[in-house]
C-alpha positions in Angstrom: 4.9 10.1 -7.7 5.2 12.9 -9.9 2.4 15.1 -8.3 1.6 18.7 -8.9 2.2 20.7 -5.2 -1.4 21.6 -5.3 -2.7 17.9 -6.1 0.0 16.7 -3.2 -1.5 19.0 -1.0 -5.1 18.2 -2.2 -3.9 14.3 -1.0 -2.6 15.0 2.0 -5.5 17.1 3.1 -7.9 14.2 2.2 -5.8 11.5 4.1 -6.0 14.0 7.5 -9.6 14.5 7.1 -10.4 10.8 6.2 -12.3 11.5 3.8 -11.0 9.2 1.1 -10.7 11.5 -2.1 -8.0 11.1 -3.7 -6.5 12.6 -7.8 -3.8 9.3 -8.0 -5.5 7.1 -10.7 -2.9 4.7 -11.1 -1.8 3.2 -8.0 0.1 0.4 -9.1 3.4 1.9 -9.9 3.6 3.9 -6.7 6.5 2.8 -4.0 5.0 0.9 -1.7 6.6 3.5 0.8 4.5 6.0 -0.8 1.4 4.3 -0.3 2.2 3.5 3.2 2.5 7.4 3.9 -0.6 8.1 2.5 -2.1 5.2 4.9 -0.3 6.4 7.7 -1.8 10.3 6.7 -5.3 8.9 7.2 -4.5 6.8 10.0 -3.1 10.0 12.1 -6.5 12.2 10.8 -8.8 9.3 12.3 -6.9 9.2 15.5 -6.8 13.3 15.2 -10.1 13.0 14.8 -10.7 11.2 17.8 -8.6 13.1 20.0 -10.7 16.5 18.9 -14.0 15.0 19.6 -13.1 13.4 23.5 -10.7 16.7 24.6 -12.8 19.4 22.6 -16.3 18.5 21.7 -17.2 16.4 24.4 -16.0 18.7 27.2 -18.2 21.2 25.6 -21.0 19.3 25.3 -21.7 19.5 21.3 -23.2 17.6 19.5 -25.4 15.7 22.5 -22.1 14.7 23.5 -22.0 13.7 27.2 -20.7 17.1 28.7 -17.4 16.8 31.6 -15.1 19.6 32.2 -11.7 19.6 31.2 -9.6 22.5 31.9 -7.5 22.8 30.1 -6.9 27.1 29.1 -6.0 28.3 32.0 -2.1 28.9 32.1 0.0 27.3 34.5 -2.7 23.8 34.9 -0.4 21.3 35.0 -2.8 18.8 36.4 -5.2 19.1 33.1 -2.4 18.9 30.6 -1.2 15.7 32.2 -4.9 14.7 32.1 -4.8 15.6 28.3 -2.0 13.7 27.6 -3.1 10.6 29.5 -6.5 11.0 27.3 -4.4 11.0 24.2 -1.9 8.1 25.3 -4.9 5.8 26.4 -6.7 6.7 23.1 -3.2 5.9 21.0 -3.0 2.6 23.0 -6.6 1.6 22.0 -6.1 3.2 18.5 -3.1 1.5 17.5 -4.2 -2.1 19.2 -7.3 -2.2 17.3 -5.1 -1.4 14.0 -2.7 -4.4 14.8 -6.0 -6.9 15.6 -7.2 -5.8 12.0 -4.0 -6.0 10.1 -3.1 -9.5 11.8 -7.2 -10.4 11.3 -6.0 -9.7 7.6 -2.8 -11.7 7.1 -4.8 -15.0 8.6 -7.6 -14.3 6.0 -4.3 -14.5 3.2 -3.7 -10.9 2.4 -0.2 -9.8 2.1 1.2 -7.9 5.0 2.0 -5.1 3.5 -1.4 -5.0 1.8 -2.8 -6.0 5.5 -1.1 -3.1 7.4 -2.2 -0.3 4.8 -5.5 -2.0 5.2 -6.1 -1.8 8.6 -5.1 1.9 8.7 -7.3 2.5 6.3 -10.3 0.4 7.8 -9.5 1.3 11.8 -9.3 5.5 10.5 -13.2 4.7 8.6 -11.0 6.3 5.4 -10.9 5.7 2.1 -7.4 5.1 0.7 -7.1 2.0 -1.2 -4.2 1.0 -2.4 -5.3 -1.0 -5.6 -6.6 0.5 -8.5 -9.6 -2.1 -8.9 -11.9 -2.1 -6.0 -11.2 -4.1 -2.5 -13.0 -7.4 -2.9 -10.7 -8.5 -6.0 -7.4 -8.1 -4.1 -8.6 -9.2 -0.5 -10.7 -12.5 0.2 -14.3 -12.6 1.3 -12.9 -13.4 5.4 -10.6 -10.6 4.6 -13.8 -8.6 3.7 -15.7 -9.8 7.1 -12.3 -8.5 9.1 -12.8 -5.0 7.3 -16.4 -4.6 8.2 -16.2 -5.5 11.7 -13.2 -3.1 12.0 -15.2 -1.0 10.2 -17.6 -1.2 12.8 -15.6 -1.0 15.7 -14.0 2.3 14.0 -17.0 4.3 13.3 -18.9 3.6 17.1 -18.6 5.6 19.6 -15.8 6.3 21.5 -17.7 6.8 24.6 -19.2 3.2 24.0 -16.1 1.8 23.4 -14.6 3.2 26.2 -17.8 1.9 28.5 -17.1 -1.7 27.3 -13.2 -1.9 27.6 -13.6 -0.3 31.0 -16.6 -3.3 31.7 -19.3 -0.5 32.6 -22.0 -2.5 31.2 -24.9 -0.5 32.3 -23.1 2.7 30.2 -22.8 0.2 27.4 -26.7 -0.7 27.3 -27.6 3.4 27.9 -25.8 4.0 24.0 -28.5 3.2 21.3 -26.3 4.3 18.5 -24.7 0.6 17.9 -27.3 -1.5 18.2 -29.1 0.8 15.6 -26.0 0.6 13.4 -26.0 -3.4 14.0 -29.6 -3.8 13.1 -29.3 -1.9 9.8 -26.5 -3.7 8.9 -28.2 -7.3 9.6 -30.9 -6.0 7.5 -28.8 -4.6 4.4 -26.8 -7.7 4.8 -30.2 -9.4 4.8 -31.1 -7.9 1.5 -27.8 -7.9 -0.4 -27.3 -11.8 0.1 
């Protein structure tokens, strides 16, 4: 692509911080390599993302948060940077599974797997890359659509939640509000769109 530095810059920026904006209009002509860097850009800001909010928000209790300790300034604590890096590898693991369940979720519903794997970065990282100049739903097929949302879903819920359900602590599960609430206004706008 034959990108200004300050636009490329602008592109990469947006595909770290997930938040979707992007100056390519014409996406069609672009190597397919290309497109997959710019999926793969968002895909290492959502899991970035992550990462920030367990090791540094969390441990300091923002945003209501649940607060634990994690030392991990002091020099010489070799114990909490093996604990950092445990935190990170089990969060890739889970990251990187859920992406592969969406992009294969994709291919059965007929999308190509190309398409399919620049999807599912896209859908797993709650981003906004496309990679079709038109909008989703006239390149992928209503199932395909269903995969997105619940991938979707699963992307933008809590990570403590998550964590509560894949470790079978059900009674953690029930004490987080948030996805119900998120489920019930989706039933209802579902409700109202069809």
């Amino acid at each position: 692509a034959d990108l200004p530095l300050i636009r490329a810059f602008f592109e990469a920026v947006s595909g770290l911080t997930t938040s979707g904006a992007s100056v390519i209009t014409n996406k069609e002509p672009l190597p397919r390599v290309l497109m997959l860097f710019r999926s793969q850009l968002e895909w290492m800001g959502g899991f970035l993302t992550i990462c920030m909010v367990v090791l540094i928000l969390a441990p300091a209790g923002a945003g209501g948060l649940p607060g634990r300790p994690l030392v991990i300034y002091q020099r010489g604590n070799d114990g909490a940077v093996r604990q950092v890096w445990h935190i990170v590898r089990e969060i890739g693991a889970i990251y990187l599974a859920t992406t592969l369940l969406c992009a294969v979720g994709l291919m059965l519903t007929g999308t190509a797997p190309t398409s399919a794997a620049n999807l599912a970065m896209m859908t797993v990282a709650t981003g906004g890359f496309t990679i079709f100049n038109g909008s989703i739903d006239s390149q992928v097929s209503s199932a395909g659509m269903i995969v997105m949302a619940v991938f979707l879903f699963i992307g933008a819920s809590n990570v403590f939640w998550l964590s509560a359900i894949r470790n079978g602590r059900w009674r953690a599960v029930m004490k987080f509000r948030e996805p119900f609430i998120l489920t019930a206004i989706a039933i209802v706008l579902a409700g109202i769109i069809a």
